[in-house]
N, CA, C and O of each residue as an XYZ file, in Angstrom:
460
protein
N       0.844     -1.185      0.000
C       0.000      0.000      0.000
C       0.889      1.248      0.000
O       2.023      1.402      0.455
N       0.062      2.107     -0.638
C       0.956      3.573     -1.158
C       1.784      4.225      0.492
O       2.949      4.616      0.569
N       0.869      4.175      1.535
C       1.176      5.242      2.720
C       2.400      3.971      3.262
O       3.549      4.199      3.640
N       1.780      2.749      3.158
C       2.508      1.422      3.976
C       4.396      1.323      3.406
O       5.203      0.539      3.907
N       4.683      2.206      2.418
C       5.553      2.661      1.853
C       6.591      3.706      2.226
O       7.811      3.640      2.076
N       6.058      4.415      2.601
C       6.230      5.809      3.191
C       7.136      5.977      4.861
O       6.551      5.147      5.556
N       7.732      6.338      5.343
C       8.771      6.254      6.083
C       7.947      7.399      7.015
O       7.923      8.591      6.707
N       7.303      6.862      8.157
C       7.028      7.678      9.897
C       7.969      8.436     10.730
O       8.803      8.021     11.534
N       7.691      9.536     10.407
C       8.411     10.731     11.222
C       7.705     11.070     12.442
O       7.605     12.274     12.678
N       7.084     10.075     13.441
C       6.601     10.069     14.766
C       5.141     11.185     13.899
O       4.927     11.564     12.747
N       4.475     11.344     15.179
C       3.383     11.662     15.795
C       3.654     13.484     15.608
O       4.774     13.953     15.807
N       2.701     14.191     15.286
C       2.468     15.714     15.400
C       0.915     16.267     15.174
O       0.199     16.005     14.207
N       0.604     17.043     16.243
C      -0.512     17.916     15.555
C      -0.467     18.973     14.899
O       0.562     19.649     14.914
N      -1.876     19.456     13.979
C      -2.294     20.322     13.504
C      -3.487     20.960     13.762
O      -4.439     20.407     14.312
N      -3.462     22.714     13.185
C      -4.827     23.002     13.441
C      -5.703     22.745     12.518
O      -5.580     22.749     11.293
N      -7.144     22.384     13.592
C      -8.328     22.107     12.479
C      -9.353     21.040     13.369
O      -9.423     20.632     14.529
N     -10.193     20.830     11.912
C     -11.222     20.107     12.746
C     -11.615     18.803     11.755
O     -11.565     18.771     10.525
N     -11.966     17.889     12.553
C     -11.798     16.823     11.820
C     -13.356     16.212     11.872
O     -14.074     16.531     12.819
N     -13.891     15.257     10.745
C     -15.262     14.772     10.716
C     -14.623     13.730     10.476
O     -13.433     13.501     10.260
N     -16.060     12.753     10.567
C     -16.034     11.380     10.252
C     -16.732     11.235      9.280
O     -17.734     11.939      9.401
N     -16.723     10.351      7.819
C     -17.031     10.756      6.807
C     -17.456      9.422      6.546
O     -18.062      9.480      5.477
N     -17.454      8.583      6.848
C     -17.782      6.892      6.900
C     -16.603      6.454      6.689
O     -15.809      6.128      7.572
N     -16.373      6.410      5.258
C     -14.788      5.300      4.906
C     -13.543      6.060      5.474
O     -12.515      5.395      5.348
N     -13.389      7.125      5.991
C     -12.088      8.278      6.116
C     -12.722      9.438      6.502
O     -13.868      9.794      6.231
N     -11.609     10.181      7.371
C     -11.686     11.367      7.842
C     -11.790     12.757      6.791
O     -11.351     12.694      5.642
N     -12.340     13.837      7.271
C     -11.702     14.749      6.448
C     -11.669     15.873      8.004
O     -12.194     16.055      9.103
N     -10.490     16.440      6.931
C      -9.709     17.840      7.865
C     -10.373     19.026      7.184
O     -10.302     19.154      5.961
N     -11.127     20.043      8.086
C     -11.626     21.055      7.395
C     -10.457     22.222      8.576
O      -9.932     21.836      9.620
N     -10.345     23.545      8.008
C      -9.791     25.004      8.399
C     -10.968     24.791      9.780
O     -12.130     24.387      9.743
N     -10.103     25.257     10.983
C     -11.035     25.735     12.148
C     -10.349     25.746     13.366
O      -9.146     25.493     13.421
N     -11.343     26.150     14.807
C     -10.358     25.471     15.652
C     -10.440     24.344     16.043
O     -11.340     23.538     15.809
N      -9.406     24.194     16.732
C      -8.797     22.883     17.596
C      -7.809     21.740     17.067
O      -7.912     21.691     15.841
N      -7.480     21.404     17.240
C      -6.612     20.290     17.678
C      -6.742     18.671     15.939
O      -7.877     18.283     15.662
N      -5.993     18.300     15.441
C      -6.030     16.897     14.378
C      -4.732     16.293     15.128
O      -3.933     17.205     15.345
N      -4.390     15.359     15.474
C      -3.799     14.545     15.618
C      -2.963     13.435     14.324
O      -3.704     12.645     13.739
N      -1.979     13.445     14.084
C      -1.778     11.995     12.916
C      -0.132     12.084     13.024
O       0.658     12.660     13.772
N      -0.031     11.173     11.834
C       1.519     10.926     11.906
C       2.374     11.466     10.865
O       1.927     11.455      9.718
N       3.610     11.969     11.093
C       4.139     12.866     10.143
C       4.652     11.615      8.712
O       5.670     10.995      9.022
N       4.310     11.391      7.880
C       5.025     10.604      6.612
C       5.596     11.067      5.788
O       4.957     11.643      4.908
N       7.096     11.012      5.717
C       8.351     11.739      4.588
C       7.832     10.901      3.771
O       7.528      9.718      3.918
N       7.711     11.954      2.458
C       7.267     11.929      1.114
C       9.182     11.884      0.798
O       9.778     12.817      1.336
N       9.930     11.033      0.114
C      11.323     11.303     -0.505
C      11.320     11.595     -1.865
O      12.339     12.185     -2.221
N      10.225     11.298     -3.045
C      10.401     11.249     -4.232
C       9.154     12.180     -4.589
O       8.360     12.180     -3.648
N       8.715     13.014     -5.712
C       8.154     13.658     -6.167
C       6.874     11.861     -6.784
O       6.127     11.255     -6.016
N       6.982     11.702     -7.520
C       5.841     10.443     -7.428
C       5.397      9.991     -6.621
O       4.261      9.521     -6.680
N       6.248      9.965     -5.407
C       5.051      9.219     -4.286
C       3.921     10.644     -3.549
O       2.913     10.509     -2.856
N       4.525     11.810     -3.992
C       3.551     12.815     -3.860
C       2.608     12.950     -4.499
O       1.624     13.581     -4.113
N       2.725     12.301     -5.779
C       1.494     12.660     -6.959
C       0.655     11.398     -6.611
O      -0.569     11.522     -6.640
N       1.161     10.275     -6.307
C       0.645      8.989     -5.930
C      -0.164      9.342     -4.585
O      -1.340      8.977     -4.593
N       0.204      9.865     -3.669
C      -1.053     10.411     -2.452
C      -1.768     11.577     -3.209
O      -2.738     11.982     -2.568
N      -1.622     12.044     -4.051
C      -2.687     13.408     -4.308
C      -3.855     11.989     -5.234
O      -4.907     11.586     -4.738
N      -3.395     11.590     -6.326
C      -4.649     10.423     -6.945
C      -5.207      9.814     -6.097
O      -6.361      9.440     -6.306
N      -4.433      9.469     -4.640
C      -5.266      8.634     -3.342
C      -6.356      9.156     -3.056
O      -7.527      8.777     -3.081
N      -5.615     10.455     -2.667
C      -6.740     11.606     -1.754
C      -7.808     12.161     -2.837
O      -8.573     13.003     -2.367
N      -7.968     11.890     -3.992
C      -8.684     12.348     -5.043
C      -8.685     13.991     -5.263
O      -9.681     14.710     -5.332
N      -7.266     14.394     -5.354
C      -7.265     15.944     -5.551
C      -7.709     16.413     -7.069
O      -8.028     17.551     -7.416
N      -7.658     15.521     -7.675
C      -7.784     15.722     -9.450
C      -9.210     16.460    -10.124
O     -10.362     16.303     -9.721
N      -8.764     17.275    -11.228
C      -9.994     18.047    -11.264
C     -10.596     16.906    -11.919
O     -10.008     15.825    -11.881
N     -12.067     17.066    -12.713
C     -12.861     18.291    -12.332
C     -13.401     18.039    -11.101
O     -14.312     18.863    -11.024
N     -13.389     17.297     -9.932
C     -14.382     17.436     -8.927
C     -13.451     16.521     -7.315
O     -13.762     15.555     -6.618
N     -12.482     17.304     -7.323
C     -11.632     16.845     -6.305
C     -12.167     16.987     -5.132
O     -12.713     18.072     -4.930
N     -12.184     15.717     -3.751
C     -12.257     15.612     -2.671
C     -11.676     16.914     -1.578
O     -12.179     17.850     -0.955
N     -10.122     16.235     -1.821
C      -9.434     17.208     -1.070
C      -8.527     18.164     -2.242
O      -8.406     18.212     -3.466
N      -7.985     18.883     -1.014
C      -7.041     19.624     -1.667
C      -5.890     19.943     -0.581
O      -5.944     20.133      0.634
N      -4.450     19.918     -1.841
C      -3.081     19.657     -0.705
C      -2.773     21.221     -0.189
O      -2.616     22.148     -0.984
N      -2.718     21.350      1.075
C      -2.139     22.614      1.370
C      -1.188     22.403      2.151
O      -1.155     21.314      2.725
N       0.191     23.704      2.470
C       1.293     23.772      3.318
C       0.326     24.064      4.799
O      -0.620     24.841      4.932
N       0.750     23.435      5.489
C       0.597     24.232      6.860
C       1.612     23.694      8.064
O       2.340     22.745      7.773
N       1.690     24.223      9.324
C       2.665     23.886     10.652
C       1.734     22.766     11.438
O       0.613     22.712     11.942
N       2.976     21.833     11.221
C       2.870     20.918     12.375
C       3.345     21.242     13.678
O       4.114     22.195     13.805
N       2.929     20.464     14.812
C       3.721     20.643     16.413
C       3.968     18.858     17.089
O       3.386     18.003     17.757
N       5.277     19.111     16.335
C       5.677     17.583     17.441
C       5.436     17.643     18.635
O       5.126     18.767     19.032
N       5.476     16.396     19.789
C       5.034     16.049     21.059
C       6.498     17.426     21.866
O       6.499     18.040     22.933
N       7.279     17.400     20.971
C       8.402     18.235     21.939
C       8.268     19.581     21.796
O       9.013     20.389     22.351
N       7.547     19.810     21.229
C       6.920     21.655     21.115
C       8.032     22.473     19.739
O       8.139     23.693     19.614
N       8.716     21.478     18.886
C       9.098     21.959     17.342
C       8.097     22.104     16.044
O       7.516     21.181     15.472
N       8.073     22.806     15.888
C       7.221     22.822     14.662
C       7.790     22.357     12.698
O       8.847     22.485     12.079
N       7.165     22.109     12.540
C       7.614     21.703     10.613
C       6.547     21.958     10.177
O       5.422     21.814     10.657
N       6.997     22.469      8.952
C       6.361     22.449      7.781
C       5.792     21.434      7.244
O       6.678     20.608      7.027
N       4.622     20.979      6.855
C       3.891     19.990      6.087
C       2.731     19.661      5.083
O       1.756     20.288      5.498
N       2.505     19.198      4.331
C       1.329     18.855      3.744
C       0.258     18.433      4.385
O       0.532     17.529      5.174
N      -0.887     18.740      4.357
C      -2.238     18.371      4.546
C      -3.157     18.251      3.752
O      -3.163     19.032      2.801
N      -4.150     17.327      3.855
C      -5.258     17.398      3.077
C      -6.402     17.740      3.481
O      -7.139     17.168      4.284
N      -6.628     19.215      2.599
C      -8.072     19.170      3.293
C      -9.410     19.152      2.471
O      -9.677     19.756      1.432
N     -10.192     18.279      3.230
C     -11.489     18.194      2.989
C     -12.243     19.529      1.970
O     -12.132     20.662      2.437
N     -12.744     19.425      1.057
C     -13.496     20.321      0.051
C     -14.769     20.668      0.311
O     -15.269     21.792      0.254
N     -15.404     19.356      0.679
C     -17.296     19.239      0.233
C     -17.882     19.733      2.070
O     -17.556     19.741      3.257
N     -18.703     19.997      1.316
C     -19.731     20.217      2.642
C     -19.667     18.885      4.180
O     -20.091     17.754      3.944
N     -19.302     19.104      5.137
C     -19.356     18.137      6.639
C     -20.976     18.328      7.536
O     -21.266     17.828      8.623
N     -21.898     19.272      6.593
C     -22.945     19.150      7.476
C     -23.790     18.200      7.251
O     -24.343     17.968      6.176
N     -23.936     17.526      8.422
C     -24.201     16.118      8.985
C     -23.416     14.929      9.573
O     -23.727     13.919     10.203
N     -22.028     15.578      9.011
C     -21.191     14.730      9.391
C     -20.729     15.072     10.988
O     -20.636     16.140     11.593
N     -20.468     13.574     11.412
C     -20.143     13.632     12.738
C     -18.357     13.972     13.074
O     -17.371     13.366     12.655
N     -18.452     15.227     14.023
C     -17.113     16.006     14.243
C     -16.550     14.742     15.356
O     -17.242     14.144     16.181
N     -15.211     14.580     15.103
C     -14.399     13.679     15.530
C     -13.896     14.202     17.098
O     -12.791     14.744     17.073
N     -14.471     14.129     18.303
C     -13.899     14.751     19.532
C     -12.036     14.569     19.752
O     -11.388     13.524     19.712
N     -11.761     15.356     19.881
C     -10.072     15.201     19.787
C      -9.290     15.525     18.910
O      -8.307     16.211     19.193
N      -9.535     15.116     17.665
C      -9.450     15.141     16.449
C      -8.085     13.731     16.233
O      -6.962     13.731     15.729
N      -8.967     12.637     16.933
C      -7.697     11.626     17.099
C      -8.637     10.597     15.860
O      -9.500      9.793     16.212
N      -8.271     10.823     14.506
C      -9.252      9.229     13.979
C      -8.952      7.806     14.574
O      -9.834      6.968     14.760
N      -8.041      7.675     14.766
C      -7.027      6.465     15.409
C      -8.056      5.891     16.690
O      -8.609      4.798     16.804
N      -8.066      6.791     17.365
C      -9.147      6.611     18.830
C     -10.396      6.809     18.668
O     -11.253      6.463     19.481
N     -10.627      7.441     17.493
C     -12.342      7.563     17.149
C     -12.541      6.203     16.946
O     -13.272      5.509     17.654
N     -11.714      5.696     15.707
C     -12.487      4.314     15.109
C     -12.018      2.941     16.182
O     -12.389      1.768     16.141
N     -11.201      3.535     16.986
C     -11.016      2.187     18.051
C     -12.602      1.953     18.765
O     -13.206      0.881     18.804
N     -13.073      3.281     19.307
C     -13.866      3.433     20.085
C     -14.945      3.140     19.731
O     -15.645      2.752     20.666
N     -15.641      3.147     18.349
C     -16.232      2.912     17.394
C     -16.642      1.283     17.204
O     -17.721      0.724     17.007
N     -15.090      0.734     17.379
C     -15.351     -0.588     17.123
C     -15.289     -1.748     18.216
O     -15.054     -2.953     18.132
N     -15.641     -0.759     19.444
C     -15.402     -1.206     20.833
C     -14.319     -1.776     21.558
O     -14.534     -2.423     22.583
N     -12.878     -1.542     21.000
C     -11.487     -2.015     20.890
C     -11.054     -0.899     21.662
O     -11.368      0.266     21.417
N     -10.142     -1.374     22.838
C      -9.198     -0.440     23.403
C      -8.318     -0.887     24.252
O      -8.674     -1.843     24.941
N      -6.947     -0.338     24.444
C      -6.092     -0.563     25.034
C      -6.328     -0.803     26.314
O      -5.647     -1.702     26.808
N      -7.059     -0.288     26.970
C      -7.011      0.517     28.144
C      -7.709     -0.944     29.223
O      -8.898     -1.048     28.921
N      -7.410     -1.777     30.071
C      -7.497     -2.802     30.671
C      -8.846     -2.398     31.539
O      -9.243     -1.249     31.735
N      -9.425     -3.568     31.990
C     -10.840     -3.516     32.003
C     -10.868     -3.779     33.698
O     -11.942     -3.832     34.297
């Protein structure tokens, strides 16, 4: 898989707000808090290869790639790509946290956390 490829630069947030969309999240402009994991892009194709993922392509693209600041767990910031969500989220259910990772655990009644 395209991301399963891709080399993890730990954990960082961003600003924004995140929905649940059924199959995948989307990131819309707002406040609070997205949670995810930083993935070094090394080659210009595996960038164009996540934009066909994320369905950025006209005429009627999903998302769209923008620059914005990340904040690692140690309080550094980077520069990064994001995708954000295009279409309308009303109805869609806003993700508390903005953790998808812990949304869909919780979702599927799965959790770490000892009973």
């Amino acid at each position: 898989m395209l991301v399963e490829a891709l080399r993890n630069d730990g954990p960082a947030i961003v600003q924004g707000q995140l929905f649940d969309l059924g199959d995948y999240p989307g990131l819309i402009a707002g406040p609070g808090t997205v949670h995810g994991d930083l993935l070094v892009v090394d080659i210009a194709d595996q960038l164009a290869a996540l934009d066909a993922y994320e369905e950025c392509d006209p005429p009627s693209p999903l998302f769209k790639r923008e620059r914005t600041t990340a904040w690692r767990p140690d309080g550094s910031m980077v520069a990064v790509w994001v995708y954000r969500y295009r279409l309308s989220v009303v109805g869609a259910e806003p993700i508390a946290g903005g953790d998808y990772a812990l949304h869909r655990q919780r979702a599927s009644g799965c959790s770490d956390r000892p009973e």
